[in-house]
C-alpha positions in Angstrom: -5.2 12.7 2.9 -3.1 9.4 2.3 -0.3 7.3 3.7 2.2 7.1 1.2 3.2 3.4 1.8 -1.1 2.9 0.9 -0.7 5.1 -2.5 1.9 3.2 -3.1 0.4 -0.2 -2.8 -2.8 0.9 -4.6 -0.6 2.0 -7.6 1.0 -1.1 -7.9 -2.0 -3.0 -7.4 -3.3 -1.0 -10.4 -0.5 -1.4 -13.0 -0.3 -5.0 -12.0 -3.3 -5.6 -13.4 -2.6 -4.3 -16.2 1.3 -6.0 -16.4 3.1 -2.7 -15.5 5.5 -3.8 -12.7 6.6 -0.3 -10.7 9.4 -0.9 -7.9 8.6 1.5 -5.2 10.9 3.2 -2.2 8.3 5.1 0.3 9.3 7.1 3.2 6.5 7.2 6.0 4.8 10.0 5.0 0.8 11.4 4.6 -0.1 13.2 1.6 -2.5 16.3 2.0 -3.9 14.7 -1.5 -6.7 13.1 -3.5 -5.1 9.5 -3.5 -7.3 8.4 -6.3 -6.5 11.3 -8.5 -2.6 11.1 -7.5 -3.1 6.9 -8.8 -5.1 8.2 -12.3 -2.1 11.0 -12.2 0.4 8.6 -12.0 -0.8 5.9 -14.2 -1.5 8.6 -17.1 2.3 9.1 -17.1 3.2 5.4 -17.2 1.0 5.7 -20.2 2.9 8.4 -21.8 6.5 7.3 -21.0 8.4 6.5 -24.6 9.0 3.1 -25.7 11.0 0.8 -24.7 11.3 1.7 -21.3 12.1 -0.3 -18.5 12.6 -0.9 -14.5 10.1 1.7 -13.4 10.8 3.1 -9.7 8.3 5.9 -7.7 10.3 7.4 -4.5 8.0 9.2 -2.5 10.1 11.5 0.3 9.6 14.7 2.4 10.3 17.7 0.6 10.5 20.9 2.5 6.9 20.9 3.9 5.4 18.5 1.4 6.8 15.4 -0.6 8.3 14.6 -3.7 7.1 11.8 -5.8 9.8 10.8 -8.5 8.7 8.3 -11.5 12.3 7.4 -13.0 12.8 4.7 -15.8 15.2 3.1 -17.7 15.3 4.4 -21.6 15.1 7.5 -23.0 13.9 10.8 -21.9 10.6 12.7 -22.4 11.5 15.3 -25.2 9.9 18.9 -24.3 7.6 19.0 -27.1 6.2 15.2 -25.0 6.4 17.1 -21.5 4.4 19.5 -22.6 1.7 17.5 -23.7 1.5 15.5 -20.6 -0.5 18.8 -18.3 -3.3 17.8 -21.2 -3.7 14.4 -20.7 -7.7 13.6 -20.2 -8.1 11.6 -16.3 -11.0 10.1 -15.2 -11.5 11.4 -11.7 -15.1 11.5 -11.2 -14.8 15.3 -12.0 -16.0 16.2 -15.9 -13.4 17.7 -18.2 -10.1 16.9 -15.8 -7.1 16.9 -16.7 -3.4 16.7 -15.5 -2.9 20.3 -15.5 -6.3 20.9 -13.2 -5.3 17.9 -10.7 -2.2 19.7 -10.5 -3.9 22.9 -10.0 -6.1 21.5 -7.1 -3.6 20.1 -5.6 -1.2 23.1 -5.7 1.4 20.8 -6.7 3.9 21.0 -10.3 5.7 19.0 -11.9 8.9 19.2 -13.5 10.8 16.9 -16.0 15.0 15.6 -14.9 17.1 14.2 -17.5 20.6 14.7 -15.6 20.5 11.4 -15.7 21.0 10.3 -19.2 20.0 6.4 -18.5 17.5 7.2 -15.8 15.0 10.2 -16.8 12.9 11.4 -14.0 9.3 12.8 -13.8 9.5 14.5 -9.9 5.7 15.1 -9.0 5.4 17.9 -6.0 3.2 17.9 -3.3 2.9 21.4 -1.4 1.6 19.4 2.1 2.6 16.2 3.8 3.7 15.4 7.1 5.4 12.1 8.9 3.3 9.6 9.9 2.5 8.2 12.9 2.9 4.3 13.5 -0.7 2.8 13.0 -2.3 1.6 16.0 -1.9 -2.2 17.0 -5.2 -4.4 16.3 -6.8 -5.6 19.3 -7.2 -9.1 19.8 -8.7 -10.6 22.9 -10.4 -9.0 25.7 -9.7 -6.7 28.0 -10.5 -6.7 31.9 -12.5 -3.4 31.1 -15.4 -2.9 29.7 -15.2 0.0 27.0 -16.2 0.5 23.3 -13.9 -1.6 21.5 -14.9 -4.8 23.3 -18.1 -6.1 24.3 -19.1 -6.4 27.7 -18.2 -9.3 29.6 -21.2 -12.2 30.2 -23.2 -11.8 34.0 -23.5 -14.8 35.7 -26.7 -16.0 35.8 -28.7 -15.5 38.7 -30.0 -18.0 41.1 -33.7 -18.3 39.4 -32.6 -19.1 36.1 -29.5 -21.7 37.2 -30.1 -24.9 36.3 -30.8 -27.0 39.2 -29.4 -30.6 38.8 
């Protein structure tokens, strides 16, 4: 499981090294997912989008009982014969022999192509499970009048043997 907004910051963090700048919208979501594969996934498209393409946005949003992931660029679309070829693109995953089509499969998720949009094709990437997240939990700083596992125990007074007597 991931947090969408941390996908989504991972992602970028990968195609910016690698001068790929991807504008992403996130709702606050977790993803019943592999986020690594999603990432290799993701990036494999990138890869495959035709050239020239430009402004690349991801939306991630609830869908039904999962979430929709859409990669939409400026340019021109994927043809089918360049769709179809995408489900056999080779991902490094740490598993032998993966490939879109069996990260897909694990994930019991599909994708389909959207080209209603003649200046703005769309690849939408489904999920099958997600749910809203909760707010993270505030960092503690400081220390608490109670002792308990998140902050060490509070310094004894020294007894009266091993006061300093001046």
């Amino acid at each position: 499981m991931i947090r969408a907004t941390d996908l989504a910051s991972t992602l970028q963090a990968t195609l910016r090294s690698k001068g790929v700048a991807l504008s992403i919208h996130s709702s606050e979501l977790i993803l019943r997912c592999d986020g690594f594969q999603l990432v290799a996934l993701i990036t494999a498209f990138i890869n495959r989008l035709p050239l020239p393409h430009g402004d690349l946005q991801l939306h991630i949003a609830a869908h039904g009982a999962g979430a929709m992931l859409e990669l939409s660029w400026e340019g021109r679309a994927l043809t089918d014969e360049e769709f179809a070829r995408l489900y056999d693109i080779p991902l490094d995953v740490g598993l032998t022999d993966m490939t879109v089509h069996g990260v897909l499969s694990i994930h019991g998720a599909h994708l389909e192509p959207d080209s209603t949009r003649p200046l703005r094709p769309a690849l939408r990437l489904y999920i099958r499970e997600a749910r809203i997240a909760q707010r993270r939990p505030r960092p503690f700083h400081g220390r608490s009048s109670t002792t308990s596992s998140f902050c060490p125990r509070p310094a004894m007074p020294k007894c009266r043997a091993h006061r300093s007597t001046n």
